[in-house]
C-alpha positions as CSV (number, residue, x, y, z in Angstrom):
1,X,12.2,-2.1,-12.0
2,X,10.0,-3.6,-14.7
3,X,6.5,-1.2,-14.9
4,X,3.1,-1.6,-17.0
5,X,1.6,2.0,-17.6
6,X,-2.5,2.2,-17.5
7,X,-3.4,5.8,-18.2
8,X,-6.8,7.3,-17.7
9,X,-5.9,9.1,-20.7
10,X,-3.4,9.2,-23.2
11,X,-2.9,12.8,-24.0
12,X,-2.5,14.3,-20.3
13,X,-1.5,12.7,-16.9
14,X,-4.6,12.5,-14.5
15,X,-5.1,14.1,-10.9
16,X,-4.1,10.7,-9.0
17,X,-1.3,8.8,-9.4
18,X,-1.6,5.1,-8.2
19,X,1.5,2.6,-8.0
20,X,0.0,-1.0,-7.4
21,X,3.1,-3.0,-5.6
22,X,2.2,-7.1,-5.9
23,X,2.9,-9.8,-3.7
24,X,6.6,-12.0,-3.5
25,X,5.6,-14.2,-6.1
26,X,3.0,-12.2,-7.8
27,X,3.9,-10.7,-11.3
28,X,2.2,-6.5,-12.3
29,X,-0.1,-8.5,-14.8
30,X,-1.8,-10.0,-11.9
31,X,-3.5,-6.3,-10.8
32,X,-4.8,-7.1,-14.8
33,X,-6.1,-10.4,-14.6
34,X,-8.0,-10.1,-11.8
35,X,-10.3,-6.7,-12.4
36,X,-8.5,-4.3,-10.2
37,X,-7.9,-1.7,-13.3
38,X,-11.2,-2.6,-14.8
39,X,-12.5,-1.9,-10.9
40,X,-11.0,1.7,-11.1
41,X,-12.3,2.2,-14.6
42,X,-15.4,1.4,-14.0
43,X,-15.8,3.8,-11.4
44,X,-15.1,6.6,-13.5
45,X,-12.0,7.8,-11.6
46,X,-9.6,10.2,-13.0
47,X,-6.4,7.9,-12.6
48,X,-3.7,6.9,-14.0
49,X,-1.7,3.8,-13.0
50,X,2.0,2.4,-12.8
51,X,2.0,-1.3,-11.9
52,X,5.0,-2.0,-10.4
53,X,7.4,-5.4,-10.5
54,X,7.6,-6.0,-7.0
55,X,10.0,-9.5,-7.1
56,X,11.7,-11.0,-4.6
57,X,15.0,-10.0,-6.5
58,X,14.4,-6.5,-5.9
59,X,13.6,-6.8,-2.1
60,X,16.6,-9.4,-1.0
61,X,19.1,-7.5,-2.7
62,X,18.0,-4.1,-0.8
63,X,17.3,-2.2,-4.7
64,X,13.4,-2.2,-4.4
65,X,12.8,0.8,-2.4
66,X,15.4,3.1,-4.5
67,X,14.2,1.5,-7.8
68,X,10.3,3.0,-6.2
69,X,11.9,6.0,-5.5
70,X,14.1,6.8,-8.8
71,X,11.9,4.9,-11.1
72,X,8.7,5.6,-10.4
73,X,7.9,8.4,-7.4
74,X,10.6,11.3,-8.7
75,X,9.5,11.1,-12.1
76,X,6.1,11.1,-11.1
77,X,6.5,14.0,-9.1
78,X,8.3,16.0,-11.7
79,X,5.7,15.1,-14.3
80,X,3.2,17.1,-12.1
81,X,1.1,14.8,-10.0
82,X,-0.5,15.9,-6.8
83,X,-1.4,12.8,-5.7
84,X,0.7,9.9,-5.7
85,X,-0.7,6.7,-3.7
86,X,1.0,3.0,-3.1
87,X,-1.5,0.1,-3.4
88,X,0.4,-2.6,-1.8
89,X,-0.7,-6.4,-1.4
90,X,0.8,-8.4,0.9
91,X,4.8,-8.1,0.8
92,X,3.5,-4.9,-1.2
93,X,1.8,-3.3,2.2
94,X,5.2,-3.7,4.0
95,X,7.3,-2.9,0.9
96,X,5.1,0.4,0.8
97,X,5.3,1.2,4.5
98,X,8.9,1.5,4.3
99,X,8.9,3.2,1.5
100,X,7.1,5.8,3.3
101,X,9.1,5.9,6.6
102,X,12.3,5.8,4.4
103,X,10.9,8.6,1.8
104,X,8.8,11.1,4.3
105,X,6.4,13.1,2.4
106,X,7.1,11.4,-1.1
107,X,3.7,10.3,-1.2
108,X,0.5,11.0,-0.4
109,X,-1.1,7.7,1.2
110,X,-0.5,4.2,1.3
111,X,-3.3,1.6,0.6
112,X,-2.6,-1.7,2.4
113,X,-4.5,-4.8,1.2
114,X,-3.8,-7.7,3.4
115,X,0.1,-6.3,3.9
116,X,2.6,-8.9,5.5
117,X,3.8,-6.8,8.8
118,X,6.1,-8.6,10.1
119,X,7.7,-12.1,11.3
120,X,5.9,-13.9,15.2
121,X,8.4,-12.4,17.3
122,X,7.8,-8.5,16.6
123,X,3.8,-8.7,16.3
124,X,4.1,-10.6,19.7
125,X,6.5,-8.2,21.3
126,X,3.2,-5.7,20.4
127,X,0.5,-7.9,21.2
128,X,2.3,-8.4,24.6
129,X,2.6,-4.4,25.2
130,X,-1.0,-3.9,24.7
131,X,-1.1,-3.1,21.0
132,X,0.8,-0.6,19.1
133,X,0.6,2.2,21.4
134,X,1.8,0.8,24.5
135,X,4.6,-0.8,22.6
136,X,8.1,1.1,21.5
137,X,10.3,-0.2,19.4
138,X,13.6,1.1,21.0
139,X,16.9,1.7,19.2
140,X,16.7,0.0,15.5
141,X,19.4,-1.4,13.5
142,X,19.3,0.2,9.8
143,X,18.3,-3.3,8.7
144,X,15.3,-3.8,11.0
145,X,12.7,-3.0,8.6
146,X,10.2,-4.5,10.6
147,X,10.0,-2.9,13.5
148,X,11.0,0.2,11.4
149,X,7.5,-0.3,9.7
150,X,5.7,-0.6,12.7
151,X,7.2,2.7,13.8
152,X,6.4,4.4,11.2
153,X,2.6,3.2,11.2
154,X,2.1,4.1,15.2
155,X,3.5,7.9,14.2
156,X,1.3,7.4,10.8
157,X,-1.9,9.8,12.9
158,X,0.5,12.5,12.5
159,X,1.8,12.2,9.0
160,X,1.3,13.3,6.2
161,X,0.4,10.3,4.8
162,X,-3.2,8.9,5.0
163,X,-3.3,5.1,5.3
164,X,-5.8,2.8,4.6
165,X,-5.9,-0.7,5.5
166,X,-8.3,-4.0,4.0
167,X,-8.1,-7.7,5.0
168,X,-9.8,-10.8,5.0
169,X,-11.3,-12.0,8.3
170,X,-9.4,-15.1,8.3
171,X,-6.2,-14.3,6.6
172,X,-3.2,-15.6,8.0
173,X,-2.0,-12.3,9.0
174,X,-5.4,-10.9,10.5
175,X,-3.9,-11.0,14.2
176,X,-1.5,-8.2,13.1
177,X,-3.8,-6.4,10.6
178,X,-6.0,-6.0,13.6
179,X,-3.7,-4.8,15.6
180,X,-2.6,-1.9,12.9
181,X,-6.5,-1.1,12.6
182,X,-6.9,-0.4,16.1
183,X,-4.6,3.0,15.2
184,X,-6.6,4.0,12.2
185,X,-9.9,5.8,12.0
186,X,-12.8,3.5,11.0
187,X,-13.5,4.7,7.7
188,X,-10.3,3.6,6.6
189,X,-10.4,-0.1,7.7
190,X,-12.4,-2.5,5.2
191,X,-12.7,-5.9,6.4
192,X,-14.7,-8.7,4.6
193,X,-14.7,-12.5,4.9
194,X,-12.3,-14.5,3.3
195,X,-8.4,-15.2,3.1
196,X,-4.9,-14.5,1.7
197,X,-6.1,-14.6,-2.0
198,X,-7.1,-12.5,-5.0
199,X,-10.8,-13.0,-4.2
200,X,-10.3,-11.5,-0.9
201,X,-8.1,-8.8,-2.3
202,X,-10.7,-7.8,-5.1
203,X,-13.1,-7.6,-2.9
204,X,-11.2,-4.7,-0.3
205,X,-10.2,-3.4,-3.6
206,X,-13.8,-2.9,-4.6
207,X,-14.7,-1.9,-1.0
208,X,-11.6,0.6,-0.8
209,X,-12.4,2.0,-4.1
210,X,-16.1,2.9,-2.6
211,X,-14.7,4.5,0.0
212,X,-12.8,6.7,-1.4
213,X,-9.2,5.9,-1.5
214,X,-8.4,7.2,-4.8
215,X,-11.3,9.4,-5.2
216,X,-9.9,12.9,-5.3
217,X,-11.3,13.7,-8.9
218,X,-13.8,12.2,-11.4
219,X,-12.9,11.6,-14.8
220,X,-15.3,14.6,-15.7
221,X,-12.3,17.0,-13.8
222,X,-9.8,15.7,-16.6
């Protein structure tokens, strides 16, 4: 798995940990070009920052996750980081939800921006139960990622794991996303007009940063 590396500082690893996962056809360099390292930057926040290659390649052919895991989390972990976040955009947010149903514990909250959760037939198998809680997914097939996600995310009050979830009021997906933020607490949800596009994206990014998402330490602890 192809990484860029964007340390706080270069001569000692930083509080946080956050590993930005892109979209299908979105390349790391995109989390560059559109401000989302300047964003954290500018806020003074004692973090450093993997951004991960999050291809198509790596998700059809099953690798992704491990390559996360291997790559990226263990060595992370052994390094000495206390905090270890996923920042996942679109096919990122499921990718990272996964992750943390297939890796429980591995790391220490997962910020979806605008995730993709899953194809028409599951999110109206839960829209038709009432929403997440009144749905259950029943016995799952190793491959059935998505309602393995959606598991994971109705259990998510009792993990571990604190999620946080931004998306635009008219995205595509904003049926679903509303469905997942009717399971998390308030503070945690960051709506704001707009679409399935960077705009939107850098916009929750901004909003998410505010709120506190990777704000365990200022660069002042370092």
């Amino acid at each position: 798995m192809r990484t860029i590396t964007e340390p706080a500082h270069y001569d000692a690893i930083s509080p946080t940990l956050a590993v930005l996962l892109p979209g299908a056809y979105d390349a790391p360099e995109d989390f560059q070009r559109h401000g989302f390292i300047a964003a954290v930057r500018e806020r003074a926040l004692a973090v450093d920052i993997v951004l991960a290659d999050m291809n198509l390649q790596y998700i059809t052919d099953g690798t992704a996750l491990t390559s996360l895991q291997t790559t990226i989390i263990d060595p992370a972990r052994a390094a000495g980081y206390p905090n270890i976040i996923l920042v996942g955009i679109s096919i990122g947010g499921f990718m990272a939800t996964i992750h943390a149903d297939r890796y429980p514990g591995a790391v220490n909250g997962l910020c979806m921006i605008a995730p993709y959760l899953g194809n028409r037939i599951i999110t109206g198998e839960i829209a038709a139960a009432g929403g997440i809680l009144g749905w259950s997914p029943g016995e799952l097939a190793a491959d059935d990622h998505e309602r393995r996600a959606w598991r994971w995310l109705k259990a998510s009050s009792a993990s571990s794991t604190a999620v946080h979830l931004g998306y635009g009021s008219s995205d595509r997906f904003a049926a679903a996303h509303g469905m997942l933020a009717g399971v998390l607490p308030p503070e945690r949800v960051h709506v704001v007009p707009g679409g399935h596009d960077w705009p939107t994206w850098r916009t929750i990014w901004d909003r998410c940063l505010d709120h506190g998402v990777l704000a365990w330490h200022t660069q002042d602890d370092c």
